[in-house]
C-alpha positions in Angstrom: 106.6 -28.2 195.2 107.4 -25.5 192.6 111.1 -23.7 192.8 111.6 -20.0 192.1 113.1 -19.2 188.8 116.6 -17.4 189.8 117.6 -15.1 186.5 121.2 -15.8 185.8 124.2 -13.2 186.3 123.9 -13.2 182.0 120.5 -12.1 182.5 120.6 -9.3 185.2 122.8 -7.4 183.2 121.3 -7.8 179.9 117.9 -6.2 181.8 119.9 -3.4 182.9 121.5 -2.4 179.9 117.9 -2.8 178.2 117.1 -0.4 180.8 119.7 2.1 179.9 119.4 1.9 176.2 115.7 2.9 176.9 116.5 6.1 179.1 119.1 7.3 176.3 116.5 6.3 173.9 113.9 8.4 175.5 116.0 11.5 176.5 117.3 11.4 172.8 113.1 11.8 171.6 112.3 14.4 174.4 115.6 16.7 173.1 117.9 18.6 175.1 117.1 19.8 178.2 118.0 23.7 177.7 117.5 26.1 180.4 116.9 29.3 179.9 118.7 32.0 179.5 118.7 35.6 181.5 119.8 38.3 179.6 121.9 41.3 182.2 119.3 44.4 181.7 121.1 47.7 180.6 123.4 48.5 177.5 125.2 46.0 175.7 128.4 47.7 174.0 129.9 44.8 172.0 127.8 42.1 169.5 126.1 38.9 170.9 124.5 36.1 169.5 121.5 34.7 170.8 121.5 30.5 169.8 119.3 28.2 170.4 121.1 26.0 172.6 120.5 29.2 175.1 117.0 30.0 174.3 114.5 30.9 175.7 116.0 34.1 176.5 114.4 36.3 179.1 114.3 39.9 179.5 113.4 41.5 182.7 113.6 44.7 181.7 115.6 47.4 179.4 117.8 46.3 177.1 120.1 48.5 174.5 122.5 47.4 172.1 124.9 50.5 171.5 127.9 50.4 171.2 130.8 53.1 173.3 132.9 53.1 169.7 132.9 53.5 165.9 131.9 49.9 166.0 128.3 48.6 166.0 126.8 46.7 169.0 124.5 43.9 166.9 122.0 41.4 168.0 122.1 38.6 166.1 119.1 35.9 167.1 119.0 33.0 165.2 116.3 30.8 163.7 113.7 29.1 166.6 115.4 31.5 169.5 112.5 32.4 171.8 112.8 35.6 173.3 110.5 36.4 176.7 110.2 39.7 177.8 108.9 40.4 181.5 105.9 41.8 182.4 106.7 45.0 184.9 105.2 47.9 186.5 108.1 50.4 186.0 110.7 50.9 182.9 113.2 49.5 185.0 111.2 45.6 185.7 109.6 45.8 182.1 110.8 43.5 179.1 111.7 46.1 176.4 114.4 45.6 173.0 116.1 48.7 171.6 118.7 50.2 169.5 120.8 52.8 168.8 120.3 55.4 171.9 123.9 55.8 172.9 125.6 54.5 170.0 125.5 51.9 167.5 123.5 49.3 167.2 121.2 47.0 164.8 119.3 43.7 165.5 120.1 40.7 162.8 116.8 38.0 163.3 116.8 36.3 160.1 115.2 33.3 160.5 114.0 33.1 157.0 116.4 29.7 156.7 114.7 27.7 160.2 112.3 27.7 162.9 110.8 31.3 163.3 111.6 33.7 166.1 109.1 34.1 168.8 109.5 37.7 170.4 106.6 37.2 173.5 105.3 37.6 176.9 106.9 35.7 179.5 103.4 35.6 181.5 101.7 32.3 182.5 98.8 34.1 180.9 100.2 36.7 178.1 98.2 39.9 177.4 98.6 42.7 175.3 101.1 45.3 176.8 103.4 42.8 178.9 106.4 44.7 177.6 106.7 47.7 175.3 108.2 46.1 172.0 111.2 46.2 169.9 112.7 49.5 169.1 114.8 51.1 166.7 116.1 55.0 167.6 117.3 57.6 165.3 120.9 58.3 167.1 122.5 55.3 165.9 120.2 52.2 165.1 121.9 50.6 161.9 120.3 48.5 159.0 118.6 45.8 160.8 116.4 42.8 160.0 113.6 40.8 161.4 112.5 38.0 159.3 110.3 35.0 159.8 109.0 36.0 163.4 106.1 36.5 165.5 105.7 39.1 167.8 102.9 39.2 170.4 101.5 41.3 173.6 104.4 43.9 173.8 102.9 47.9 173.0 102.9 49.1 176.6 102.8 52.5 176.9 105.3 54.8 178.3 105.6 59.0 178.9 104.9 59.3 174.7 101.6 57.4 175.0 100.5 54.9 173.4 103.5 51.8 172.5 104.3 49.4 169.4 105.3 45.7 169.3 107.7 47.2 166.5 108.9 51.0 166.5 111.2 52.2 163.4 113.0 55.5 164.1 116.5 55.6 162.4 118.1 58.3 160.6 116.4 58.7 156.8 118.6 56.5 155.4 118.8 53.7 157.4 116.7 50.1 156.2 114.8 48.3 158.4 113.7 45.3 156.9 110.4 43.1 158.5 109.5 40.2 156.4 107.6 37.5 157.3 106.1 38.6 160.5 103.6 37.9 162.8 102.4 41.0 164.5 99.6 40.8 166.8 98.1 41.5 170.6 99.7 44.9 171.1 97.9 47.0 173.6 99.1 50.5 171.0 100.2 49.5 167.3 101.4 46.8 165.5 104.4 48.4 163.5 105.1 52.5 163.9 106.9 53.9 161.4 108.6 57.2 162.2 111.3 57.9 159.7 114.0 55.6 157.8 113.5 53.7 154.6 111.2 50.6 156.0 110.7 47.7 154.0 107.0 46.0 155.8 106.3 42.2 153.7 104.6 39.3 153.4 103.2 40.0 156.6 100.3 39.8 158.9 99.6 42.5 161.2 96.3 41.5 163.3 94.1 42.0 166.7 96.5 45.3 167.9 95.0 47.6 170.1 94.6 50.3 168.0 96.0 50.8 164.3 97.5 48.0 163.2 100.3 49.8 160.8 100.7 53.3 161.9 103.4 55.4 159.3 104.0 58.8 160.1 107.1 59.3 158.5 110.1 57.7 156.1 109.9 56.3 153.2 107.9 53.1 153.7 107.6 50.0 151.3 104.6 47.8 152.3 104.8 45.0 150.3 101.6 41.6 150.8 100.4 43.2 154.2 97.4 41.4 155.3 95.8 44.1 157.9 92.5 43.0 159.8 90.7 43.1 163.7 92.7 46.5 164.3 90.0 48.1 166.6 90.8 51.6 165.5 92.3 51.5 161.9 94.8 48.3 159.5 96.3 51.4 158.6 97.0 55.3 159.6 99.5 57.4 157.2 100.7 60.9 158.1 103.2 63.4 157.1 105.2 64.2 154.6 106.2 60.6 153.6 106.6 59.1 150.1 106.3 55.2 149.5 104.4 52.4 148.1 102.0 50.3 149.4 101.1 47.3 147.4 99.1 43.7 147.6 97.9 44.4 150.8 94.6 43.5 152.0 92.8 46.1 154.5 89.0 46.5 156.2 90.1 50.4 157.0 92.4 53.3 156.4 93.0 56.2 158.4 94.8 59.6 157.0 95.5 61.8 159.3 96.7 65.1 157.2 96.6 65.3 153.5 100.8 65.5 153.3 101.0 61.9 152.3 102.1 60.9 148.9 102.0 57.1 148.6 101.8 55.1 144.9 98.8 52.4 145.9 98.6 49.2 143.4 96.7 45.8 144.1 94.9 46.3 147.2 92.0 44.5 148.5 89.4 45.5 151.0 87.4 43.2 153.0 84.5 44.8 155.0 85.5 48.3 153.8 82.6 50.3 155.5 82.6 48.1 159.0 85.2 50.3 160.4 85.1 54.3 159.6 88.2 54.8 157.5 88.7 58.7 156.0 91.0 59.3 153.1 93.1 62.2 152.1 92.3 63.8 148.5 95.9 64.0 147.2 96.1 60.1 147.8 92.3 58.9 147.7 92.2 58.7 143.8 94.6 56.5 144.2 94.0 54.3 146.7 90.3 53.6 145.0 91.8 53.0 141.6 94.5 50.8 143.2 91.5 48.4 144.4 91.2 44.7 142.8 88.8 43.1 145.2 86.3 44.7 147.4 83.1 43.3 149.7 81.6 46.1 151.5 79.1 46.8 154.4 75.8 48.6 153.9 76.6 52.7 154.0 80.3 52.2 153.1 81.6 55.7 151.3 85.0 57.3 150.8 85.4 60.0 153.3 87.7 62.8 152.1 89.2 65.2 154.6 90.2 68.7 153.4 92.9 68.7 151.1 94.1 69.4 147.5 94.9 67.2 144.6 98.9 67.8 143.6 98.3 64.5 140.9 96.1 63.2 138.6 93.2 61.2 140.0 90.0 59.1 139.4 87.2 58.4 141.5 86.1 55.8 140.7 82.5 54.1 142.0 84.0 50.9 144.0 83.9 52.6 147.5 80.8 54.1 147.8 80.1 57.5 148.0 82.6 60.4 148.2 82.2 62.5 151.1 83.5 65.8 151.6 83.8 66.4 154.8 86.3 69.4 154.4 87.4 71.6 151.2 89.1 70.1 148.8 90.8 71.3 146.0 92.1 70.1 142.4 95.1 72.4 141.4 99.1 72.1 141.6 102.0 73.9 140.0 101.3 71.2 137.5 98.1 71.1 135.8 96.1 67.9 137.6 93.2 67.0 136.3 90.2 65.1 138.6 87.9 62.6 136.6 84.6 61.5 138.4 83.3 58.0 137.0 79.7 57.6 135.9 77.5 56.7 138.7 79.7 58.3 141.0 78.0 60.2 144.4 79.9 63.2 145.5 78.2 64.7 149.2 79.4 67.8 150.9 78.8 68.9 154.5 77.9 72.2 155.3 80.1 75.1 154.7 82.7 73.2 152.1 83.3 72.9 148.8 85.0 71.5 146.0 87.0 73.9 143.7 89.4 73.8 141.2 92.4 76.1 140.4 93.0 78.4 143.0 96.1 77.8 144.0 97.5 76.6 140.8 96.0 74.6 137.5 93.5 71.7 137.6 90.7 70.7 135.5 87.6 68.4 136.4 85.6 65.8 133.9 82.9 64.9 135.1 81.2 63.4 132.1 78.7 60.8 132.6 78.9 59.5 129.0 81.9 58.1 129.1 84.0 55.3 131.3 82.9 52.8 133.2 79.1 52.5 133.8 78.3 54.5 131.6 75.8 56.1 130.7 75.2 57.2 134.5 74.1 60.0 136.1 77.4 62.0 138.5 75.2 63.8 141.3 76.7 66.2 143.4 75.1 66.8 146.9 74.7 67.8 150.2 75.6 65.2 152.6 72.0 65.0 154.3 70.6 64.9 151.4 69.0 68.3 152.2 69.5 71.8 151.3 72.5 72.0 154.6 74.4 74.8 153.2 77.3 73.5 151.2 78.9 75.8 148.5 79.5 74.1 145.5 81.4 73.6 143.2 84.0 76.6 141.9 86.4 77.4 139.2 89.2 79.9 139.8 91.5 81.8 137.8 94.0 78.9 137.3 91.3 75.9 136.2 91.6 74.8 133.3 89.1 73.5 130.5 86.6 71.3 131.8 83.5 69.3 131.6 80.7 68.6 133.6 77.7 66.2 131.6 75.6 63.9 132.9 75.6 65.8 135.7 73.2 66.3 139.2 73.9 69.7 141.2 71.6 69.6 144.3 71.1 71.6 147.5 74.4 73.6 147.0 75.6 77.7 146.9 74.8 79.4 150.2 78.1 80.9 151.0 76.6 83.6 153.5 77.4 86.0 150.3 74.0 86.9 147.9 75.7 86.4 145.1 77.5 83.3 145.1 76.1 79.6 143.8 75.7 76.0 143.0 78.0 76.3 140.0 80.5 79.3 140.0 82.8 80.1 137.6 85.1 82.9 138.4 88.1 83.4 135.9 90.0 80.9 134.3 90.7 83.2 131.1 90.6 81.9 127.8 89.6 78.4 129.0 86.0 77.0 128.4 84.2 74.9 130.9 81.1 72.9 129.5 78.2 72.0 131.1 75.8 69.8 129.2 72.8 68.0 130.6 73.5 69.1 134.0 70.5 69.6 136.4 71.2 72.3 138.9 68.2 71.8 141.3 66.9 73.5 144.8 70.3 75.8 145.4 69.8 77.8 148.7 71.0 81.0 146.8 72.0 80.6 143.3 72.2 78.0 140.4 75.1 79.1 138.2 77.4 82.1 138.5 79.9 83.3 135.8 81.8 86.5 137.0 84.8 85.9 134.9 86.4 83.3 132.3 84.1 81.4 129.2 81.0 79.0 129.6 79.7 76.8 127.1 76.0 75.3 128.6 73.5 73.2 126.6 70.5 71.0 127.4 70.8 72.7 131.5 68.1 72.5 134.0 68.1 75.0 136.2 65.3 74.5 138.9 64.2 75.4 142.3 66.8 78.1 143.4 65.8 80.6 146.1 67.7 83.5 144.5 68.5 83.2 140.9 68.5 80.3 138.4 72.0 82.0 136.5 73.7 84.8 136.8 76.3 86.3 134.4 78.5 89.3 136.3 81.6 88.9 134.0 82.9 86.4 131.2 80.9 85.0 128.6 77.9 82.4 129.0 76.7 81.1 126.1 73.7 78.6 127.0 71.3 76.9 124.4 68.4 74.6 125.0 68.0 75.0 128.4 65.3 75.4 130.8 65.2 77.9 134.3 62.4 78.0 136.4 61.2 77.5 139.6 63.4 80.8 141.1 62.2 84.1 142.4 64.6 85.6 139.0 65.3 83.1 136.1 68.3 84.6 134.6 70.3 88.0 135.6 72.9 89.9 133.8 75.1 92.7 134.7 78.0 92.6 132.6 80.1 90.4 130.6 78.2 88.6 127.7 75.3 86.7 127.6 74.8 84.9 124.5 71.0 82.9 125.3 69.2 80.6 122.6 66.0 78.4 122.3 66.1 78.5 126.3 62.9 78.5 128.2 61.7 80.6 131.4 59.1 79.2 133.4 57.0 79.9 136.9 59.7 82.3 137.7 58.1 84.2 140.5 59.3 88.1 139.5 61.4 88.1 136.5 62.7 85.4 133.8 65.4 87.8 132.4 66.5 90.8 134.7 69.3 93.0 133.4 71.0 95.3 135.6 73.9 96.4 133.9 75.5 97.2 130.2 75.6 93.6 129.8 76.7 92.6 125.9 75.0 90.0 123.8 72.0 88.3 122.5 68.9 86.8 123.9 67.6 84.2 120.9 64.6 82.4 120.0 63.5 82.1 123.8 60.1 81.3 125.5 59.9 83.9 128.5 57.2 85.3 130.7 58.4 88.4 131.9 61.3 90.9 131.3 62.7 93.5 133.5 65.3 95.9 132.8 66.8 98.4 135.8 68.9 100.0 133.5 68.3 102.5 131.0 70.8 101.2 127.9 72.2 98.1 127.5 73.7 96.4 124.3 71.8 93.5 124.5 70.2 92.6 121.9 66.4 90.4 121.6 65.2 88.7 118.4 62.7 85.5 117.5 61.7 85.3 121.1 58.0 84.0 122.4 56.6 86.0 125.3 54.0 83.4 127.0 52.0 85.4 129.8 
């Protein structure tokens, strides 16, 4: 017969202690048991802290830090806090984060020490729009900061459209700085930038509904953005804002206006052509010399919207073609000057053009001979590759010297007016624009028009036009070694001066030279077909020419 074993009184409680140690033990590696916290909806008058011991916190609906006095109402949130923002169906039951309605008031979320911030949905099963986002407003938002954070699914729309996870709106010279951020699953934007002086960093601003950094005003510094799977555009700029924008990395761009003056260094495109992005001309030089690192898409180009230049600018060839898909103009109160890289492709829809110092100086260089690629052909075109009735390209009384060699000139001057063309050149006294081994082919009305200022052409094709290959109606064109042919009149002259050498005429269907007014100068060891004058006197004068046919 075997007896039960009976522990001792010793032993009983040495098993419960055991037992205890291993409960304190365990509760110790699970952590505190925190409960959250519900944060009163409304306006908050006097600073709070938000701590971890308290967090998550949860926000059912509006809530405004402003203070009622000369104080400022401040947020401060500190490192791992979790804030949890309720998805509603009205303003009053939705999670929302703002600043500086009623008074004063600024949000401190420097986590850049700890744990990040989480600013999120508090949905079982988040999505985009839960809660409309963190807001900062212009009547009395303060300097504020949110650094090291992520902040996902708010952007819900209200009466102005379209919402933000992140909306900056203080008075011009208040900073809001955002560094470190996560930024993502917003049903509008990412970040919106109205007005203040916003510092954006070391940041990545992804999968928004929309754009994914949308500044329409302020003075922005975006620092080490990393923009990408923003449906609509990484980035939309509008206004009249000034900034930088610097090592960021994009697939698209959007300019809305061509106000914007932003400095561009450092940027790298991934995809660039996947997503339409248009550019605006005062800023697109820029933005394409600013790029370091590019792949592209099949059919990626620079899309310029109507605009002038104000500053020098390059295009360069690293975005594809340029396309014009409005006028734009190079000219400012300071002389700019526009340089076109060999191997560049500028196209032009129908009824635009590209012109130069009309409403104050500018110059273009277009020299294929020199820069990077070269030697490479610079063609100027139609956008369908067609005659589709673009302008051309046309100096005013402000350009300044300039150069076009190397150059292609297809499909362009049909203004509506007879007399317009390809290549005009109306006025800017006492400077010289050269044209050298430019080919001017299949214009719908004209080749080359000078009606006023001076004109230095050599080694010019002029080929194909429907009206005339060259007019002179003003100024001075000297042209050497050149060839015109292929139009119903070679070359006309009215008046001005018309200085023509070693230049040949061919399959010109009525006349090579026509002169129809008192026009001055000298027509020079030329090979011509056929001569018609509709004038009785002229001071023209012929010498060493060959008359073929």
């Amino acid at each position: 017969m075997v007896s039960a074993f009976r522990p001792s009184r010793r032993s009983r409680s040495l098993g419960r202690l055991e037992t205890l140690l291993g409960l304190a033990l365990a509760t110790a590696l699970a952590g505190p048991a925190w409960s959250s916290t519900t944060v009163t909806t409304g306006r908050h008058t006097t600073s709070e802290t938000w701590t971890l011991a308290g967090s998550p916190y949860i926000v059912p609906g509006p809530v405004e830090f402003a203070s009622t006095n000369a104080t400022t109402a401040t947020l401060t949130i500190q490192a791992g806090v979790e804030v949890r923002f309720t998805p509603g169906t009205t303003t009053a039951n939705t999670g929302r984060l703002y600043f500086g309605n009623l008074g004063a008031g600024a949000l401190q979320a420097d986590a850049s020490a700890g744990a990040p911030i989480v600013f999120t949905s508090n949905a079982a099963s988040p999505a985009a729009g839960d809660w409309y986002g963190i807001d900062f407003y212009p009547t009395g938002a303060k300097a504020s900061t949110i650094k090291n954070a992520s902040i996902r699914y708010g952007g819900k729309g209200g009466a102005g459209g379209l919402g933000a996870n992140v909306t900056t709106n203080p008075a011009a010279a208040i900073a809001i700085t955002l560094d470190g951020l996560t930024i993502s699953d917003s049903a509008g934007y990412g970040v919106r930038v109205l007005t203040g002086t916003i510092s954006l960093s070391n940041s990545t601003v992804s999968n928004n509904g929309t754009y994914g950094v949308r500044v329409e005003g302020g003075t922005p510094t975006i620092t080490n953005v990393t923009a990408s799977g923003n449906p609509t555009n990484d980035m939309y700029v509008a206004g009249s804002i000034t900034g930088t924008v610097s090592g960021c990395t994009l697939s698209s761009i959007h300019y809305n206006d061509d106000n914007p003056s932003l400095t561009w260094s450092n940027t790298t495109l991934v995809n660039w052509g996947q997503t339409a992005s248009q550019l605006a001309p005062n800023d697109a030089g820029g933005f394409a010399s600013s790029v370091t690192s590019i792949t592209s898409v099949g059919g990626a180009e620079a899309t310029l919207i109507a605009g002038r230049l104000r500053k020098n600018a390059t295009w360069p060839t690293t975005l594809g073609p340029w396309h014009l898909t409005g006028n734009v103009e190079v000219g400012n109160a300071t002389a700019v000057t526009l340089t076109i890289n060999p191997g560049a492709t500028v196209t032009v829809d129908a009824s635009n053009y590209l012109y130069v110092g009309n409403t104050g100086p500018g110059a273009i260089v277009a020299d294929g001979t020199v820069g990077p690629n070269a030697p490479s052909t610079i063609t100027f075109t139609s956008s369908t590759g067609t005659r589709n009735g673009w302008f051309g390209i046309w100096f005013y009384a402000s350009a300044r010297a300039s150069t076009l060699r190397k150059v292609v000139i297809q499909h362009g001057g049909n203004t509506g007016q007879d007399v317009d063309a390809a290549l005009f050149v109306n006025g800017p006294a006492g400077q010289t624009i050269t044209i050298d081994d430019v080919h001017i082919t299949d214009s719908e009305r004209n080749g080359l028009r000078v009606a006023a200022g001076v004109v230095s052409a050599s080694n010019v094709t002029i080929q194909g036009a429907n009206g005339r290959g060259a007019i002179v109606s003003g100024g001075t064109l000297t042209m050497s070694g050149s060839t015109l042919s292929g139009a119903p009149y070679g070359m006309v002259g009215s008046t001005g001066t018309l200085n023509l050498s070693s230049t040949t005429f061919s399959a010109n269907t009525t006349h090579d030279v026509q002169i129809i007014g008192a026009i001055a100068g000298s027509i020079t060891g030329c090979t011509l077909e056929g001569v018609s004058y509709t004038v009785s006197t002229s001071p023209l004068t012929w010498s060493g020419n060959t008359f073929d046919g």
